[in-house]
Residue frames as qw, qx, qy, qz and C-alpha x, y, z in Angstrom:
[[0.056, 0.638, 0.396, -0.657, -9.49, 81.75, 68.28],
 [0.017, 0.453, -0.383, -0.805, -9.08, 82.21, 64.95],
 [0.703, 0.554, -0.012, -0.447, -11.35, 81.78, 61.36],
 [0.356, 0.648, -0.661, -0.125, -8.64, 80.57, 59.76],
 [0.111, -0.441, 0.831, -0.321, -8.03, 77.93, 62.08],
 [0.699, 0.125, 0.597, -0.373, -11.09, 76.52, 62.00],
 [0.652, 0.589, -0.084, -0.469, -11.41, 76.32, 58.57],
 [0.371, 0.560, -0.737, 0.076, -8.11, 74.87, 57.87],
 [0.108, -0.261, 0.940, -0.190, -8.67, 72.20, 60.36],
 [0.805, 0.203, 0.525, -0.189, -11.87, 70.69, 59.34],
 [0.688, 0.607, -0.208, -0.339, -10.51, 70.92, 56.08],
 [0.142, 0.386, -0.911, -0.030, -7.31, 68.63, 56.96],
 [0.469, -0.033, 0.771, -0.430, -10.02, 66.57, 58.53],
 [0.770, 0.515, 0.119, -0.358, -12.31, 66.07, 55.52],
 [0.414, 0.682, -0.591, -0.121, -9.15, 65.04, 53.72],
 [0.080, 0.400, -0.903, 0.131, -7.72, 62.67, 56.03],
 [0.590, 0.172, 0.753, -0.233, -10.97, 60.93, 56.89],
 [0.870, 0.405, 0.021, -0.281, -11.69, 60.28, 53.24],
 [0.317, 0.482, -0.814, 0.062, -7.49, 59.24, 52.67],
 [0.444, -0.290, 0.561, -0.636, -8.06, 57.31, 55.44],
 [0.794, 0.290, 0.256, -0.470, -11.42, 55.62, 54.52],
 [0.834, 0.510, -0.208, -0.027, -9.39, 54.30, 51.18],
 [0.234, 0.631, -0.735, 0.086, -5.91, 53.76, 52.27],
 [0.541, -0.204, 0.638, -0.509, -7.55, 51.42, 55.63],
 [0.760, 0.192, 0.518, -0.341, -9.59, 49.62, 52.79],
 [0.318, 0.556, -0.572, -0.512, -7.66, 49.60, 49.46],
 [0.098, -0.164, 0.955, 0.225, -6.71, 45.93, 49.41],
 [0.331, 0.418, 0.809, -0.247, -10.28, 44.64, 50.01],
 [0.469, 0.626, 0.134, -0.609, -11.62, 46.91, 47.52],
 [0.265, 0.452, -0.744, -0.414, -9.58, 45.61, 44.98],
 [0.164, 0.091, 0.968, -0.164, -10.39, 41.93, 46.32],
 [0.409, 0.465, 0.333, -0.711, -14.18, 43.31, 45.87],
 [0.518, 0.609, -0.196, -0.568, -13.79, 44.17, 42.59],
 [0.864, 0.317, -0.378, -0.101, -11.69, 40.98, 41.42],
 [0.816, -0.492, 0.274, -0.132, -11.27, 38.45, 43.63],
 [0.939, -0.119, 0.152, 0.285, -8.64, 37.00, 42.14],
 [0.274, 0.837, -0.118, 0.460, -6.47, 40.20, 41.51],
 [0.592, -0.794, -0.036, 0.135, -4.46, 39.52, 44.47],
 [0.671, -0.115, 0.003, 0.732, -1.22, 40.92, 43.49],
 [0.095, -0.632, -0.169, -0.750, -3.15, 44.34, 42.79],
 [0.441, -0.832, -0.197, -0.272, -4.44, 44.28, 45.64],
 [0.800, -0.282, -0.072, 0.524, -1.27, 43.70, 47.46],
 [0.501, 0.165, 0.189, 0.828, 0.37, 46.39, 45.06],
 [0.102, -0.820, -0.320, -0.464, -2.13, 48.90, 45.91],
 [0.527, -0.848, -0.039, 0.049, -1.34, 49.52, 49.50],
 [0.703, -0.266, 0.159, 0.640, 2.34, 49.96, 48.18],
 [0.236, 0.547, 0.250, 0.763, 1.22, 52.48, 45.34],
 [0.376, -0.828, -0.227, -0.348, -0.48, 54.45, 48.06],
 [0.712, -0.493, 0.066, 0.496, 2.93, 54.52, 50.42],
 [0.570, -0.176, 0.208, 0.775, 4.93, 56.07, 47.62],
 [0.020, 0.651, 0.203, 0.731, 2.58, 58.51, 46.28],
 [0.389, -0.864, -0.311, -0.069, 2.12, 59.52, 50.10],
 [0.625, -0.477, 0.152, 0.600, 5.84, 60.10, 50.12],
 [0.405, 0.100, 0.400, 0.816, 6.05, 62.02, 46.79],
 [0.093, -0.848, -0.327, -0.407, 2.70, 63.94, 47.52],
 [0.506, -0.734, -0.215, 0.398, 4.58, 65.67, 50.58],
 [0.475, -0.339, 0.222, 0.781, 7.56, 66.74, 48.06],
 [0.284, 0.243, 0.508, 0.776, 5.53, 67.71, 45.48],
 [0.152, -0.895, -0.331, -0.257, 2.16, 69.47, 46.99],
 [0.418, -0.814, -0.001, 0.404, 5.17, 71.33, 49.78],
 [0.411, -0.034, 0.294, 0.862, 6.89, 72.47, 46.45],
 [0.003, 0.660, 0.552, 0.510, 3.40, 73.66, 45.02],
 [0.469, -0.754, -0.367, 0.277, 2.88, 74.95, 48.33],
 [0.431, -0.465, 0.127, 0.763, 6.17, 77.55, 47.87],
 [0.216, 0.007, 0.498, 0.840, 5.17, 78.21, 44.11],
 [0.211, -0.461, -0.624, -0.594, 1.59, 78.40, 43.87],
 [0.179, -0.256, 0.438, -0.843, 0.90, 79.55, 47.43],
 [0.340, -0.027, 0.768, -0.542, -1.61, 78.38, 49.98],
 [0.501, 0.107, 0.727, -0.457, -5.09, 77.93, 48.12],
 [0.423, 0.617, -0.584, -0.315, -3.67, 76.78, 44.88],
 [0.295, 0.328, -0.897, 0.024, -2.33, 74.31, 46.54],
 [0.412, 0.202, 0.753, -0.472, -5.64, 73.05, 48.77],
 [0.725, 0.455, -0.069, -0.512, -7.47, 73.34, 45.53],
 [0.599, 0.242, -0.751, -0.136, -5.40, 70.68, 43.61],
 [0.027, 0.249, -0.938, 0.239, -5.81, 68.50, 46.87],
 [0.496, 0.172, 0.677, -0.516, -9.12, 68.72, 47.39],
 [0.746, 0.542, -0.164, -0.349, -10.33, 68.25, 43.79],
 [0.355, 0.348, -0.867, -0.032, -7.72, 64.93, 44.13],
 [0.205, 0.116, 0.927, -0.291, -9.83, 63.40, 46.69],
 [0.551, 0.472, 0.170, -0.667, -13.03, 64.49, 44.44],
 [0.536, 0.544, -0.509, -0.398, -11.40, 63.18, 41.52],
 [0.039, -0.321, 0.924, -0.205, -10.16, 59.75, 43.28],
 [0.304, 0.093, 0.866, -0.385, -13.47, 58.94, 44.52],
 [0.724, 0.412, 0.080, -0.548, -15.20, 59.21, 41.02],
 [0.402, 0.438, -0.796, -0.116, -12.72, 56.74, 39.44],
 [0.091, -0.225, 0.923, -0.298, -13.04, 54.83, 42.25],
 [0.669, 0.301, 0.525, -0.432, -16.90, 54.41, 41.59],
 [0.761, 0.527, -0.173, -0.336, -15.99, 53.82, 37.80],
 [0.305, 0.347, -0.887, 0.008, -14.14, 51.35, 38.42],
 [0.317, 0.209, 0.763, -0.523, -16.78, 49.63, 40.47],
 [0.720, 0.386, 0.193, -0.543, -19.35, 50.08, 37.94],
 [0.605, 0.615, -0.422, -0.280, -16.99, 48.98, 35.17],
 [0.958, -0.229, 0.075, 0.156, -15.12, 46.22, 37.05],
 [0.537, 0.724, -0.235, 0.363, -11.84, 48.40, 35.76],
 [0.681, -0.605, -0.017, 0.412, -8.71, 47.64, 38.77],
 [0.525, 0.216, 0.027, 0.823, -6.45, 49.92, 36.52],
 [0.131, -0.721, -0.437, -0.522, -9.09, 52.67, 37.50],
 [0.702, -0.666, -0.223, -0.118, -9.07, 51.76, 40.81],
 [0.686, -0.046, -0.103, 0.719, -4.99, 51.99, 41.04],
 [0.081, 0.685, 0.291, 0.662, -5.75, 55.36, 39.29],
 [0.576, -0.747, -0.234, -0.236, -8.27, 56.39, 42.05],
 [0.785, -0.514, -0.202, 0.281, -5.20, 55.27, 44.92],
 [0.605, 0.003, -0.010, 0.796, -2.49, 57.24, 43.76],
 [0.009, -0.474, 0.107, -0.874, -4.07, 60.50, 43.61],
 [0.637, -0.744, -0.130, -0.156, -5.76, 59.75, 47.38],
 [0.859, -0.286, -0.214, 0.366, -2.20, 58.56, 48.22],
 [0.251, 0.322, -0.018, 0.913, -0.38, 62.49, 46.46],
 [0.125, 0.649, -0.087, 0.745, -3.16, 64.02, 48.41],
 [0.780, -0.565, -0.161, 0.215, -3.09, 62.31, 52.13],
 [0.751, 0.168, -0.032, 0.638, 0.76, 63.18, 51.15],
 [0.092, 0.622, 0.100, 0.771, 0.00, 66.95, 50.68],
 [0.443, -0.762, -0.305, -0.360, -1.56, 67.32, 53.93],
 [0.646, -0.603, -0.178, 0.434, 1.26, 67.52, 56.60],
 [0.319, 0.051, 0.159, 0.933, 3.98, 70.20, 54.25],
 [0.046, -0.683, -0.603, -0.408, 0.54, 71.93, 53.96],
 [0.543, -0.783, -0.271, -0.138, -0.36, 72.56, 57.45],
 [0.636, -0.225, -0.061, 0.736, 3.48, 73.27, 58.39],
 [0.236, 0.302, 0.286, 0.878, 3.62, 75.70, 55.93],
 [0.019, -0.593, -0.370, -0.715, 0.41, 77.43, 56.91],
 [0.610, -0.658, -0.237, 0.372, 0.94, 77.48, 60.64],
 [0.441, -0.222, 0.119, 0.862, 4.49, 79.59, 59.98],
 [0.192, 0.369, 0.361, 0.835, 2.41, 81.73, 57.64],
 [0.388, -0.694, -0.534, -0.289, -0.79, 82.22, 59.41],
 [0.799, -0.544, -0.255, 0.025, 0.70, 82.07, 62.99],
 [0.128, 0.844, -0.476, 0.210, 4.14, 82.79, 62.75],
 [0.759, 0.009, -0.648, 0.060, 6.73, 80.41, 63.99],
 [0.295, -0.504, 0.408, -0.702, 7.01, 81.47, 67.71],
 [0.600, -0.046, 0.713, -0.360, 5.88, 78.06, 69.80],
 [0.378, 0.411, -0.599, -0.574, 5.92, 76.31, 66.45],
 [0.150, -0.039, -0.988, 0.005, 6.01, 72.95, 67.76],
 [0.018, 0.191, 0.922, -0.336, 2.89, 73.45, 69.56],
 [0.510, 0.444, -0.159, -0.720, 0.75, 75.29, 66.84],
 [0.487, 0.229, -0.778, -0.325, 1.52, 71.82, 64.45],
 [0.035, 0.070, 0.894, -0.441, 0.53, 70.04, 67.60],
 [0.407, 0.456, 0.342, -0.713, -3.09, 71.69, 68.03],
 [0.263, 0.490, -0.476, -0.681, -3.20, 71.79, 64.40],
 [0.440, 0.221, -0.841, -0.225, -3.01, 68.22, 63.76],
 [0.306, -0.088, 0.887, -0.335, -5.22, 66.82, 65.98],
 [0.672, 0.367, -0.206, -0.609, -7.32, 66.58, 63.18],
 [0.280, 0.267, -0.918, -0.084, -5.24, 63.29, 62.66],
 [0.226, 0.091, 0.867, -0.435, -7.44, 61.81, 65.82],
 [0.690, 0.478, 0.236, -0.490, -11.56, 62.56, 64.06],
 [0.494, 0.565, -0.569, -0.336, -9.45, 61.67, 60.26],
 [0.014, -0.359, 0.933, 0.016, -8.61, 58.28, 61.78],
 [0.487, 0.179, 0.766, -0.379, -12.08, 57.21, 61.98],
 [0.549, 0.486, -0.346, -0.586, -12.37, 57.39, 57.98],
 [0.256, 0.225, -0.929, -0.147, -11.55, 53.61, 57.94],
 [0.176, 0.282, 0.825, -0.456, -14.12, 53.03, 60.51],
 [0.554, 0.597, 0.023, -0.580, -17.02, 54.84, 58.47],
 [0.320, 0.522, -0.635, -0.470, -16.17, 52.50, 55.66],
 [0.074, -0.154, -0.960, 0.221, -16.56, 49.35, 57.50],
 [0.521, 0.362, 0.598, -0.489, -20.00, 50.75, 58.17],
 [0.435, 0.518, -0.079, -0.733, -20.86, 51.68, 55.17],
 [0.266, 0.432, -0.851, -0.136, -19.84, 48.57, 53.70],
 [0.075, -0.075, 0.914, -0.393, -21.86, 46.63, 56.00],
 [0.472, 0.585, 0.415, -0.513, -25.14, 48.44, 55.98],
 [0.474, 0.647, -0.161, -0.575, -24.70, 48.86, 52.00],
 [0.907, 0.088, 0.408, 0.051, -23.01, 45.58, 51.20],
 [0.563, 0.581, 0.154, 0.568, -20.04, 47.68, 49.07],
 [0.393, -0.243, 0.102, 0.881, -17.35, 49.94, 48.89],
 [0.242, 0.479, 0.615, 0.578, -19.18, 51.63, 46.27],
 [0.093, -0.855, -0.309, -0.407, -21.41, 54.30, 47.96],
 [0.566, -0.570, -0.208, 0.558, -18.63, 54.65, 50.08],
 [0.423, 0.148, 0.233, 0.863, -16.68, 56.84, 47.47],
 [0.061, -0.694, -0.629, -0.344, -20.24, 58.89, 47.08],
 [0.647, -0.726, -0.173, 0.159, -19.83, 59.93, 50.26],
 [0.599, -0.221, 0.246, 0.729, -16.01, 61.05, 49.73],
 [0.309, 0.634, 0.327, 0.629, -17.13, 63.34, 46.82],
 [0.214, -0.855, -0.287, -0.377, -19.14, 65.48, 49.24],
 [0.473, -0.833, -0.018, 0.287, -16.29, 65.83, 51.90],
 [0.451, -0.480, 0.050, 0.751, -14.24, 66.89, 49.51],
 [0.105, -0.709, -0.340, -0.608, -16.77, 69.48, 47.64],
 [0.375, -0.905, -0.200, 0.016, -16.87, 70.60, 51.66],
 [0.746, -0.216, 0.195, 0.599, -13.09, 70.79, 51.48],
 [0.446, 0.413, 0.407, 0.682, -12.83, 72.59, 48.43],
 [0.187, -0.865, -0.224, -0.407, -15.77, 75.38, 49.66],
 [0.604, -0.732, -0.165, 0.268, -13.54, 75.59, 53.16],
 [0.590, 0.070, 0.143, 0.791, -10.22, 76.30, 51.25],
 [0.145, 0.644, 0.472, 0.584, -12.23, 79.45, 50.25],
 [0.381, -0.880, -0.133, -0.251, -13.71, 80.85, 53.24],
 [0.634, -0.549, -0.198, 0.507, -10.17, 81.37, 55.14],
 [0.097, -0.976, -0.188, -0.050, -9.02, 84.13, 53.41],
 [0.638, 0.584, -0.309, 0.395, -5.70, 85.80, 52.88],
 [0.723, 0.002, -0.323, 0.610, -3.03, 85.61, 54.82],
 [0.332, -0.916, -0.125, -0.186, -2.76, 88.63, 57.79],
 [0.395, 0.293, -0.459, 0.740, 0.74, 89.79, 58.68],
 [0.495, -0.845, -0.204, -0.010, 0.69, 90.61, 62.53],
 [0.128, 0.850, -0.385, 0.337, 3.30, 92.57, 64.08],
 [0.724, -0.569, 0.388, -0.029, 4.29, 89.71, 66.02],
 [0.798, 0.351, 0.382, 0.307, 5.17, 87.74, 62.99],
 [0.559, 0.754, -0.196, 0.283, 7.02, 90.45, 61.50],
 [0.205, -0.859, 0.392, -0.257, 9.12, 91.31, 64.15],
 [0.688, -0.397, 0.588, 0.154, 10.23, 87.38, 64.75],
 [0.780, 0.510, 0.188, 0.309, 11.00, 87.50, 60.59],
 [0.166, 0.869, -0.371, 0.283, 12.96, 90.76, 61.29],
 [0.395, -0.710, 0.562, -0.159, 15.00, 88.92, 64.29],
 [0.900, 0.228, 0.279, 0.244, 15.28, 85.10, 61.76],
 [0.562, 0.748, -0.008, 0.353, 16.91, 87.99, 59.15],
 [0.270, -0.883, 0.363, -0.124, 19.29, 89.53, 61.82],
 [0.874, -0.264, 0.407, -0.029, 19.99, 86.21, 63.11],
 [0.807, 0.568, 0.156, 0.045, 20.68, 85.05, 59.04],
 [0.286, 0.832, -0.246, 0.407, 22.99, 88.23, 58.16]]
């Protein structure tokens, strides 16, 4: 019922269908670019596993230090920044580019679940927690079809290439959504289950 909510959930969406879109197609892009690069391409869908494990610890530390839309700004301006490597490395024929390009889609797929924890408990308070992160995330279900939208685009365009294009602009809509939610609103429900965590604590 909330602004916030909306905002914050097409914005995990625009993320995860462009992570998605590249994580679904990495190898083959690589294959694309140089067919006979097949231990890159192999090693790609492993670089993109461990930066999706080290983007969780590091964007849910940013998340504690630099606060909420600090920390959506560096993610979305990683899937902006990914998917212009990823066309220079396509124009240039460059697979070190294209590695480049995976690891910061793979830090910020990564970022997106410590994210949306975090800003449920903040937003929402943690009352029915589990089933705020629930609702939340069903972004995951529209974000999965980022691999599908590649396959078309690929088809009808005969390249990866204008896939990335595409990627820029959902996350430029990403970036502009981080914006419009807007600070953080203490409700007296939320304070009162932080005053009974601190009782609890002490």
């Amino acid at each position: 019922k909330t602004r916030a909510f909306w905002m914050f959930f097409v914005w995990g969406m625009m993320i995860l269908v462009s992570s998605y879109a590249v994580i679904g197609n990495a190898k083959q892009c690589v294959l694309d670019l140089d067919s006979s690069a097949t231990l890159m391409a192999t090693l790609s869908v492993i670089v993109i596993s461990v930066c999706n494990g080290l983007g969780r610890l590091i964007l849910g530390t940013a998340y504690d230090k630099l606060g909420r839309m600090k920390t959506m700004t560096i993610n979305s301006l990683m899937i902006m920044v990914s998917s212009i490597l990823l066309i220079s490395a396509f124009q240039t024929g460059s697979v070190l580019l294209m590695i480049i390009g995976f690891i910061l889609v793979g830090f910020a797929y990564g970022g997106v679940p410590p994210t949306s924890s975090a800003f449920i408990a903040d937003f929402f308070g943690t009352k029915n927690y589990s089933l705020k992160f629930g609702v939340v995330t069903l972004y995951i279900f529209i974000g999965a079809f980022g691999s599908t939208l590649a396959g078309l685009i690929k088809d009808s365009a005969g390249s990866f290439e204008n896939l990335f294009y595409v990627l820029i602009g959902l996350g430029i809509i990403a970036f502009l959504l981080n914006f419009s939610i807007g600070k953080q609103k203490r409700t007296v429900m939320q304070e009162k289950e932080e005053m009974v965590i601190l009782e609890e604590v002490s």
